[in-house]
Steps between C-alpha positions, in 0.01 A plus 500: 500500500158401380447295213229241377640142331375160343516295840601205301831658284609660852443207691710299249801806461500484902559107505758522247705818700427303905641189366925641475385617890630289787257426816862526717637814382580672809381849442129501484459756237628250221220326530299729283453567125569863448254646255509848309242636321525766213427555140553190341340292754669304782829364593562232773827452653632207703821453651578117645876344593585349158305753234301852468197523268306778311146428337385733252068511561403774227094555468481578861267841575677697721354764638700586728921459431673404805684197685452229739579203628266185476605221782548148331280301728202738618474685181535164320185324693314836393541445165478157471165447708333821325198415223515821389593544139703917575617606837535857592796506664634822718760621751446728763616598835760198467207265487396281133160473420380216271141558386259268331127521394422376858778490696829719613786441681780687707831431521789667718773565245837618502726795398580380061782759516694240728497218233759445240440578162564232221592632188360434147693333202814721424748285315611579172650143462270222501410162322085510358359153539142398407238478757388176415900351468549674842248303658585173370915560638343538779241230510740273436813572726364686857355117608869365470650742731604388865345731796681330763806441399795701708608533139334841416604440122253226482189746624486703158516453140812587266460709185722520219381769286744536165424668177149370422530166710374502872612200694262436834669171755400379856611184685459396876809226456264274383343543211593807248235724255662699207287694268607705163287775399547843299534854556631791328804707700465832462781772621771223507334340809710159543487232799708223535665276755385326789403788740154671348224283756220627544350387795133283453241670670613843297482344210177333550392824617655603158266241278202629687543844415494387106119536432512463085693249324574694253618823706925525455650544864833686547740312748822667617787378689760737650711440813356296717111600399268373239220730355193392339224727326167341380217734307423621870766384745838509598700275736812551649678220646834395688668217348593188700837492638735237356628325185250241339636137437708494150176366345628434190700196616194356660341453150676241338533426126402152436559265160395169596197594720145403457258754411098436565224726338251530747139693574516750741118416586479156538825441635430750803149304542696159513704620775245666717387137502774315576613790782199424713647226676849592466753577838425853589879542646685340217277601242631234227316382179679167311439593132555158286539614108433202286331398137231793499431513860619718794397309799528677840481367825470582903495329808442537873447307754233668638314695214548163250622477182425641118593384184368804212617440123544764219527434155746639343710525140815333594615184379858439657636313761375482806654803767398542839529835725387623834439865510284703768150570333431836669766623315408325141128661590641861557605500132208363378282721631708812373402327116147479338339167486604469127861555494716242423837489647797324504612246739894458500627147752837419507544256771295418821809745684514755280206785493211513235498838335157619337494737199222692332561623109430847640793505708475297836708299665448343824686314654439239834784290687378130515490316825649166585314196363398272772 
């Protein structure tokens, strides 16, 4: 194999392909990226314990069509530490040479007819979804998954994908993020129940690949795999074993509630503020809703005391609630500054749900008012 490539678009196709591989896979040979090289440019091939990717990198001059494989960390250093703007890039003798405008380097590699191969896109049944509404599902559900639960259900998100609804939910126990976006089934391609989680770091690995907004990915769920093509990649993925939480129930429909507008920018600068003295263990905010003011307030009796007011549009009764502000800060920072949401309290026991008019609901258990 001999080909010469942007450093920059290989370098970035490479991070993207090492990041499904795992530094404790016990056979040393998965910790390459496979790499073929032929007519239509290059493909790179990764293989880690939860999910296989192929990257697409067309433009590539390939002088030479062949196969090799590129080892995550040495290879990686190479390519990130290089000024060059094209490397030359050849095989030979099983030995990888990386050449620059001043420098080259050698690296031992290893037989690429040993590593497995991951297949392209091949289902015919498959729900299209926007680039751009793809990233936001995600964007606003992977931060409310649990990674250390011994419930695996909690490490993924759930999708519902019916006719031309798609349904995206994560919860750690907690708190609870459910987003409704669109898509448009084609073949039949149906998925519902509590079963289809895809586990978070493939589908953040998933958002990543989605360069262009405006792109439509493919997503595919069959057995106990999702599938996802992008304009150059495709991701294959093992779902999480387990049955989500009946999230439905969690939601609750509420008549006599009351409901706050709110900024998403201001509000998240309010509580930055109050946080900096607040209990690092417990975590709590008080939030005091009165006549046009949210006043929040934090104590300990080491760091001191704060004591931050927001106004606000709300001219009610006055209703108190405790709730944990890293969790009321991972949904605002999912929102631009200027959205305005809606703040649903009940009671000072019963949890504060937050909805967006573009289909957002979060929702946070409070904690016990001292």
């Amino acid at each position: 194999m001999k080909i010469r490539c942007d450093r920059e678009r290989l370098t970035s196709a490479f991070q993207l392909a090492a990041s499904v591989i795992s530094t404790r896979s016990p056979k040393d040979i998965l910790q390459n990226v496979k790499v073929e090289a032929g007519d239509k440019g290059l493909i790179l091939m990764a293989s880690g314990p939860e999910a296989g990717v192929r990257i697409e990198l067309p433009d590539v001059e390939v002088e030479t069509a062949g196969k090799a494989l590129f080892h995550v960390d040495r290879v990686g250093r190479v390519l990130r530490e290089s000024s060059d703007e094209q490397l030359d890039i050849e095989t030979k003798d099983s030995n990888l040479f990386v050449r620059g405008r001043y420098a080259e380097i050698r690296i031992p590699t290893s037989n690429p007819d040993e590593y497995p191969t991951i297949a392209g896109f091949s289902e015919e049944s498959y729900h299209e979804i926007n680039g751009r509404v793809f990233r936001e599902m995600v964007r606003r559900t992977a931060f409310a998954t649990d990674q250390e639960s011994a419930r695996f259900a909690l490490g993924g998100v759930l999708f519902e994908m019916v006719d031309d609804v798609v349904q995206a939910v994560a919860t750690d126990g907690r708190r609870l993020a459910h987003v409704v976006g669109s898509g448009v089934s084609v073949g039949g391609h149906r998925v519902e129940g509590n079963t289809t989680i895809v586990p978070t770091k493939s589908l953040v690995l998933m958002e990543r690949s989605v360069h262009d907004d405006d792109e439509t990915i493919n997503m595919a769920v069959k057995g106990n795999e999702v599938q996802l093509r992008s304009s150059n990649c495709t991701i294959n993925a093992r779902l999480v074993e387990g049955r989500f939480p009946n999230w439905r129930q969690v939601i609750p429909e509420r008549q006599d509630s009351t409901r706050i507008e709110i900024n998403a920018g201001p509000f998240l600068a309010a509580i930055r503020q109050a946080a900096v003295v607040a209990d690092k263990e417990t975590r709590g905010l008080d939030m005091v809703f009165s006549d046009g003011t949210l006043l929040m307030t934090a104590s300990h009796a080491e760091q001191g005391e704060s004591r931050v007011e927001l106004p606000i549009e709300y001219a009610g009764e006055k209703i108190s609630v405790k709730l944990d502000y890293r969790f009321i800060m991972d949904f605002l920072k999912v929102l631009d500054p200027e959205t305005r949401f809606t703040l649903d309290i009940e009671s000072p026991k019963a949890p504060a749900i937050m909805r967006t008019d573009d289909g957002y609901t979060y929702l946070v258990m409070p904690m016990a008012l001292e």
